[in-house]
LUMSELO-38822 format. One record per residue (C-alpha): residue in one letter; x, y, z. Coordinates in steps of 0.2 Angstrom, whole numbers. Each point is the difference from the previous one (the first is absolute). Last residue first. Example, Ala and Ser with C-alpha at 12.3 -4.5 7.8 and 13.67 -1.06 7.14 Angstrom:
S_68_-5_36;
A_-6_-17_3;
//
This chain:
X_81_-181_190;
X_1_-4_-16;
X_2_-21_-5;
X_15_-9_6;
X_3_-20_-4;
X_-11_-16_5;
X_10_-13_4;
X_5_-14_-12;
X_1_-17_5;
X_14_-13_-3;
X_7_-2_15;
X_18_4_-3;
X_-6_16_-14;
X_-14_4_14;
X_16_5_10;
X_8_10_-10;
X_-16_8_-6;
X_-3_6_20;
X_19_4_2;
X_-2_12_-14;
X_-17_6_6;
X_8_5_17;
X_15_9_-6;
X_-14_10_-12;
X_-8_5_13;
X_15_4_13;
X_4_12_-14;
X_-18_8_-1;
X_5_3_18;
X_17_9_-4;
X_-5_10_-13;
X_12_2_-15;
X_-7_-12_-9;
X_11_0_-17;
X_9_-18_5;
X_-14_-7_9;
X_-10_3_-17;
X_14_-11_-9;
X_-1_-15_13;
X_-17_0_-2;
X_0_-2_-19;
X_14_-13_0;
X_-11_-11_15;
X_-17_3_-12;
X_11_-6_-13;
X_6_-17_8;
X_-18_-1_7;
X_-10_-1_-17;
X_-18_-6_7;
X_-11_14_-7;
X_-2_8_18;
X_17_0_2;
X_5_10_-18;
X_-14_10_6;
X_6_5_15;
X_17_2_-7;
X_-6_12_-13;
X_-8_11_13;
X_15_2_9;
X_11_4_-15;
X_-11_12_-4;
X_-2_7_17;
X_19_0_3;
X_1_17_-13;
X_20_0_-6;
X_-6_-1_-18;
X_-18_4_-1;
X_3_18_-9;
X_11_-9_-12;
X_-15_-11_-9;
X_7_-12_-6;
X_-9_-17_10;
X_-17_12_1;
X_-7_-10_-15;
X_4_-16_9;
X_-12_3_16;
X_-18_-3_-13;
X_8_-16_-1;
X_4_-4_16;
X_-17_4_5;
X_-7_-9_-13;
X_10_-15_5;
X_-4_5_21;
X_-18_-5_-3;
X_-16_11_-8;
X_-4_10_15;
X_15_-1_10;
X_11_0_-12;
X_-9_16_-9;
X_0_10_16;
X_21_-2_0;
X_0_6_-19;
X_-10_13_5;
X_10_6_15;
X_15_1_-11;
X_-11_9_-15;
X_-2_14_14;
X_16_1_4;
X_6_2_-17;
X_-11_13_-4;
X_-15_6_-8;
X_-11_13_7;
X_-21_-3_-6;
X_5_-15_-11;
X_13_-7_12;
X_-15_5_14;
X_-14_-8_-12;
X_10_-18_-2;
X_5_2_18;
X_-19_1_6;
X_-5_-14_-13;
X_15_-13_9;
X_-8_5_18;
X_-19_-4_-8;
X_9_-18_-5;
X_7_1_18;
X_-16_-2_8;
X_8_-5_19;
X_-9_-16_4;
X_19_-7_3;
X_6_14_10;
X_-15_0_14;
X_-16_9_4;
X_4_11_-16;
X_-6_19_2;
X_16_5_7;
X_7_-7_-18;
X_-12_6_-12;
X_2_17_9;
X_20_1_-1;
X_-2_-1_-20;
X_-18_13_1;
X_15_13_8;
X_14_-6_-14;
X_-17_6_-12;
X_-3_15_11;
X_18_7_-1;
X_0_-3_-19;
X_-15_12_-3;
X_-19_-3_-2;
X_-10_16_-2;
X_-19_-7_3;
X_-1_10_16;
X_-7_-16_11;
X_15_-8_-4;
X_9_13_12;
X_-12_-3_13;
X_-1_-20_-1;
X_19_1_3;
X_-1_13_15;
X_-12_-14_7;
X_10_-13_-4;
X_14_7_8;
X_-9_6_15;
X_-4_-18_5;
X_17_-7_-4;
X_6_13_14;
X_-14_-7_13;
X_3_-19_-3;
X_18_2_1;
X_8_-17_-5;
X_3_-13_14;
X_-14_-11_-3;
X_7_0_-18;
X_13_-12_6;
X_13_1_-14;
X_5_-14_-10;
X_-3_5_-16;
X_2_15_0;
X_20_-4_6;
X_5_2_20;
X_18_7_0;
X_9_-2_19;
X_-1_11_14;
X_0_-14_13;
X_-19_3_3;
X_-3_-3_-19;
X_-1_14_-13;
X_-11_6_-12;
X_-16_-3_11;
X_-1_15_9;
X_3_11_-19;
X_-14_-4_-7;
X_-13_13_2;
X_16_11_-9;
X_-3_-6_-14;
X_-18_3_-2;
X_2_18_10;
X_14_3_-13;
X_-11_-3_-18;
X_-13_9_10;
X_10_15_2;
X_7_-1_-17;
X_-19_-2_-7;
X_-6_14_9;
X_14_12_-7;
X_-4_-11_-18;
X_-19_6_3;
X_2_20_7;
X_7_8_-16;
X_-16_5_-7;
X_-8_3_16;
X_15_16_3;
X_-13_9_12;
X_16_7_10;
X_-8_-9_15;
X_0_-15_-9;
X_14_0_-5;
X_6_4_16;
X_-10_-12_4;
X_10_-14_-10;
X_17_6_4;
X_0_0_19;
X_-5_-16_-1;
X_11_-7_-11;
X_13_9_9;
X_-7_-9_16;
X_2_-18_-11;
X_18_6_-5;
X_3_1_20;
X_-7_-14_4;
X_12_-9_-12;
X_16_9_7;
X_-4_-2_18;
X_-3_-20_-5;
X_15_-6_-7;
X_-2_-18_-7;
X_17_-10_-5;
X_10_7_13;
X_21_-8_1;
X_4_14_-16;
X_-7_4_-16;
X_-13_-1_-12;
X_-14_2_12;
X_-17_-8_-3;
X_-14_10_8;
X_11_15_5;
X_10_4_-16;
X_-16_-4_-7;
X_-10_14_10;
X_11_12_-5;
X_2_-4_-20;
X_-18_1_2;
X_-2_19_8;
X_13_5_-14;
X_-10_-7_-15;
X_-14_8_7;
X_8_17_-1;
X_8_-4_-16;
X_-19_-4_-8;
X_-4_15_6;
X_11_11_-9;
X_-2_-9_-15;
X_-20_3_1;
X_0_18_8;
X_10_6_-14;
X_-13_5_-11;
X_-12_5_15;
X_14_13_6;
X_10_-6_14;
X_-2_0_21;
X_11_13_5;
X_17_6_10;
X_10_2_-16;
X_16_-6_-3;
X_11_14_-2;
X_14_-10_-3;
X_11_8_15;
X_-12_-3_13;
X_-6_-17_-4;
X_17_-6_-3;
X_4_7_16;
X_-13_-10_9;
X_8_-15_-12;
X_16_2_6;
X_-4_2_17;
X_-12_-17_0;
X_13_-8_-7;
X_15_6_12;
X_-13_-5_14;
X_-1_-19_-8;
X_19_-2_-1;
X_3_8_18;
X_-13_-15_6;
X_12_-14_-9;
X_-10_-11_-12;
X_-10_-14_4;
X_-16_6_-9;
X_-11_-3_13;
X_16_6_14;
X_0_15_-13;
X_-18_4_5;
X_0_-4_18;
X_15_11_3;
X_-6_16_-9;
X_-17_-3_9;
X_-14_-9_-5;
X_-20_6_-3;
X_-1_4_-17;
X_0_17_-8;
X_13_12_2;
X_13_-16_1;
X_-9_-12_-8;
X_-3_9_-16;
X_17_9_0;
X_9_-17_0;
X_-12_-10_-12;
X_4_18_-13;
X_15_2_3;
X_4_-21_-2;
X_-9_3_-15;
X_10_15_-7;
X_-9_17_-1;
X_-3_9_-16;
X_-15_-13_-3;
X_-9_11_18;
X_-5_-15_13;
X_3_12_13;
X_-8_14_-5;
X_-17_-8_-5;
X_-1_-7_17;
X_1_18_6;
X_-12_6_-9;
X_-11_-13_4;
X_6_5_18;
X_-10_19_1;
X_-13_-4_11;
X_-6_17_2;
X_0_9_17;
X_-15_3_10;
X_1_15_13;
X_9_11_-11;
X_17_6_9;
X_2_18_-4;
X_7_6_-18;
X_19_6_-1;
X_3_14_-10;
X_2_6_-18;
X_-8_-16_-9;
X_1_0_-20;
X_-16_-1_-9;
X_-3_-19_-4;
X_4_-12_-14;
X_7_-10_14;
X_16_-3_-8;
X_1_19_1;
X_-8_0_19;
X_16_-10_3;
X_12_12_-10;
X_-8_16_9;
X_2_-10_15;
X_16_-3_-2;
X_6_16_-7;
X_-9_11_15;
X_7_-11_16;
X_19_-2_-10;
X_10_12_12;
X_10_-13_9;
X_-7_7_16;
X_-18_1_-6;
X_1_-18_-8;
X_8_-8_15;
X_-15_9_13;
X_-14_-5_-14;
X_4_-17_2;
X_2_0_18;
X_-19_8_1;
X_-4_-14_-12;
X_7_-12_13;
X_-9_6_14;
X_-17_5_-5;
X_-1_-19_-8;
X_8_-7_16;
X_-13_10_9;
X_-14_-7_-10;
X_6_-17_2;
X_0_1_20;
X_-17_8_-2;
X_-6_4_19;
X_16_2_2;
X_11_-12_16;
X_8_5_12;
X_9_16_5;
X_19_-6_5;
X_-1_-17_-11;
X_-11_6_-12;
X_14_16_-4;
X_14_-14_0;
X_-4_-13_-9;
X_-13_11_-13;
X_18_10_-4;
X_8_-17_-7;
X_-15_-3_-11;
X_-1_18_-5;
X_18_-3_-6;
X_-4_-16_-9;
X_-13_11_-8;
X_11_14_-5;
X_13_-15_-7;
X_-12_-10_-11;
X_-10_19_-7;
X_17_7_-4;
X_5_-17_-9;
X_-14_-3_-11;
X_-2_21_-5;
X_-15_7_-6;
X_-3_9_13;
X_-20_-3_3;
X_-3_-16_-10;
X_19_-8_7;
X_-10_6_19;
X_-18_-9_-5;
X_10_-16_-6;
X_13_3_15;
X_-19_3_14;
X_-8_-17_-8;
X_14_-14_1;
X_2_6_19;
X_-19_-1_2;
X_-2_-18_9;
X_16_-7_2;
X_6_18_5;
X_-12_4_11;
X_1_-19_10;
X_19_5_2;
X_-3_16_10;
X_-13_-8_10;
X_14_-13_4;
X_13_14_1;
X_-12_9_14;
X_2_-17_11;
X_-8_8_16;
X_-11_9_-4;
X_-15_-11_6;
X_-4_8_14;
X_-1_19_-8;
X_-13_-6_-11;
X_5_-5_-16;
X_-9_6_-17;
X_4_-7_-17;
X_-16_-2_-5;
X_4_16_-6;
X_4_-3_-17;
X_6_13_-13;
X_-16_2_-10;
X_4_-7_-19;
X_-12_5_-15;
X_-12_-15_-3;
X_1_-17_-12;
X_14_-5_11;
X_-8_-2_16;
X_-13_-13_-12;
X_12_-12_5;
X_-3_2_21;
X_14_-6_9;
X_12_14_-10;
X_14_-5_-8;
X_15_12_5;
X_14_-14_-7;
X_13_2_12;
X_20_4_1;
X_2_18_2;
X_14_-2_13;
X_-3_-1_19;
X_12_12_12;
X_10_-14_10;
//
C-alpha cells in the first residue's frame, strides 16, 4: 500500500526548527538491509512528510496539486528504490520528485507561467519564469500551513479535519474511527475543505501582525478542541482516546517552535501555556481508568500511575510561559492542572487557590464552563452548600441544557451535602444526556451506590472530575 501523508515531521532535535530544513540523510541503508524499502519509505514520511506539502503548497500554490504530486512521488519511491536502492536523501528525492510532477501537470495544462506568477504575487516577489534547482536546505514552511487550515472561512470540523489529516499523524481511517464517523465521510471533508482552500483564495501565509492575534487564538483553539476530543470523549464505547491527544500535544509542539522559529516571542506564552495545559492533563491519563476499563474519578486515582516524565515537562513549559509576564487563559487552566499534579493526595489539594484561578479565568475569558468548574472548586473548598450555591446561577443558562457535566456535578454535591433522593434525580438526569458509554456505566454505578446507602443509612461519596 503506497503510504499517505499521515505524520507530524517533528524533528528529534527542537532547535531543528529554528534552522532552514536539509532533506535528511540519515536515512541511508546499506544494500543488506533493503529489504523492507516501504518501511524506510514510511519512516520519511513520518518524519518530513508534513514538511515537503508545506514547502510544495509554498511553491505552487495549490493544497490539492502539491497532496496528489507528492502521493505520486510516494508511489514512484516504491518502485524506483525498490529496483535501484535506496538515495542518499530519500526526502530530497521525493522533494525532486514531486515538484518535478508538479511542474509536468502545470506545463501540460498550460498554467506553469500564471501560477507562478500568481504564487510569486502573493509572495510580493518578482514573478518566476522557470523552474529553480533544488536548494540544498528547504524552509520549514508548516506555520504556513497551520494557519491555512484553521482559516475562519473554513468550518470547524474543516478546519479539525484538514489539520489532522495534513498535519497530525493518523490516516483517513484512524481519524474518522476517533470521531466515529464513516471513513468516506471524513475524506469528503477533507476534499471539500482542500477545495475550499483553492477556490476561496485562502492565502498560503502566516498573517499581518493585526491579525496575528485572532488568527492565532483559532489555531489554538483547534489544537485544544483535539486534544479534548481525545482526553475525555463525548461520544461512543472510548472514553480516553490517546492517538488523538498525542497528536494535539505534537501540534502543540510543532506550533510553539515554529513560533519561535518565526521570532513571534510576543505570541509564544499562551502557545506555551496550551501545551503545558495538555502535558498536565495528559500526565494523568494512566490512572483514569481501571484495569477493566472502567472511570476512575481524581479523587480516587492512584497518582503512582500518573506520568512522571509528561507531568514534568508540563510544569516546566508552565514556568516558561509565566516567566514572560503575559498571562493568558490557556496558562491559568495550565496553573488549574498544576495545583492538582503538585498535591500529594486529593484531599491536601489547595482548592482555595483552584477557586482564585477560576475567578481570574471567568474574568480573563468568561464562560459558562468556566463558572461550572468554579462552582465545583468552591464546594470543595468551602463545602458542597456553597458549591450548590454558586451552581444555581447556571440553573437557566440554555447553553448547559443538554450538558451531563452539570448535572453530574450537581449530583455530587447534592451527595456529598447529605440530600441522596436529589443526588439520585440529578444522576439519573446526567445518565440521560451522556452520550458516552463509560461515563454511563458511571452514573449506573453511582445510582445503585446512593440506593444502597438510602437502605443503610450512609452516604457514599459522589463523582468529583476525573
Amino acid at each position: 500500500m503506497t503510504p499517505t501523508v499521515t505524520a507530524i515531521p517533528w524533528p528529534a532535535d527542537p532547535s531543528a526548527a529554528r534552522q532552514p530544513w536539509t532533506p535528511r540523510s540519515d536515512h541511508r541503508v546499506q544494500s543488506t538491509e533493503m529489504d523492507n524499502v516501504q518501511t524506510v519509505l514510511e519512516d520519511v514520511v513520518r518524519q518530513d512528510g508534513g514538511r515537503l506539502l508545506a514547502a510544495l503548497i509554498s511553491r505552487f500554490g495549490d493544497f490539492e496539486l502539491a497532496e496528489d504530486c507528492l502521493q505520486d512521488a510516494y508511489a514512484a519511491a516504491l518502485d524506483a528504490w525498490s529496483r535501484r536502492g535506496l538515495p542518499v536523501n530519500p526526502a530530497g528525492w521525493l522533494m525532486t520528485t514531486a515538484r518535478n510532477r508538479a511542474v509536468d501537470r502545470l506545463r501540460r495544462a498550460g498554467t506553469l507561467r500564471g501560477k507562478l506568477t500568481q504564487v510569486a504575487f502573493n509572495r510580493g516577489q518578482s514573478p518566476i519564469s522557470r523552474d529553480p534547482p533544488l536548494p540544498d536546505s528547504i524552509p520549514d514552511e508548516r506555520l504556513k500551513l497551520i494557519f491555512t487550515c484553521c482559516h475562519p472561512a473554513l468550518g470547524i470540523e474543516s478546519q479539525v479535519a484538514l489539520t489532522l489529516r495534513t498535519l497530525g499523524g493518523l490516516t483517513t481511517e484512524e481519524i474518522a474511527r476517533a470521531f466515529l464517523i464513516p471513513t468516506a465521510t471524513l475524506a469528503q471533508r477533507v476534499v471539500r475543505a482542500k477545495r475550499k482552500v483553492s477556490r476561496a483564495g485562502i492565502p498560503f501565509r502566516v498573517p499581518e501582525p493585526p491579525q496575528l492575534p485572532e488568527r492565532l487564538e483559532a489555531v489554538m483553539a483547534v489544537v485544544y478542541l483535539i486534544f479534548n476530543e481525545g482526553y475525555s470523549a463525548g461520544s461512543g464505547e472510548s472514553l480516553i482516546r490517546a492517538d488523538l491527544s498525542q497528536e494535539a500535544i505534537r501540534l502543540g509542539e510543532v506550533l510553539v517552535d515554529l513560533l519561535d522559529a518565526e521570532g513571534l516571542v510576543a505570541h509564544l506564552p499562551e502557545a506555551i501555556g496550551l501545551l503545558a495545559l495538555m502535558r498536565l492533563h495528559d500526565s494523568r491519563r494512566p490512572a483514569r481508568l481501571d484495569t477493566d476499563g472502567e472511570l476512575v474519578l481524581l479523587e480516587d486515582q492512584d497518582r503512582t500511575r500518573w506520568d512522571i516524565q509528561e507531568q514534568r515537562r508540563g510544569l516546566e513549559d508552565l514556568d516558561r510561559a509565566l516567566a514572560m509576564n503575559q498571562i493568558g487563559p490557556y496558562q491559568v487552566q495550565a496553573a488549574i492542572s498544576a495545583v492538582h499534579v503538585r498535591a500529594d493526595s486529593y484531599r491536601e489539594t489547595d482548592w482555595p487557590e483552584i477557586v482564585a484561578l477560576y475567578t481570574a479565568l471567568d474574568a480573563m475569558s468568561p464562560s459558562p464552563i468556566v463558572k461550572l468548574n468554579r462552582a465545583v472548586a468552591i464546594g470543595m473548598a468551602h463545602g458542597p452548600g456553597d458549591g450548590l450555591t454558586a451552581l444555581e446561577t447556571l440553573a437557566d443558562d440554555p447553553s448547559l441544557a443538554g450538558y451531563a457535566p452539570l448535572y453530574a456535578a450537581r449530583a455530587d454535591l447534592l451527595s456529598r451535602a447529605g440530600l441522596t433522593d436529589d443526588a439520585i434525580s440529578a444522576y439519573r438526569r446526567a445518565l440521560e444526556l451522556t452520550e458516552n458509554e463509560i461515563e454511563a456505566r458511571f452514573f449506573r454505578r453511582r445510582l445503585e451506590e446512593l440506593a444502597n446507602s438510602k437502605t443503610s443509612g450512609r452516604s457514599e461519596k459522589g463523582g468529583a472530575s476525573a
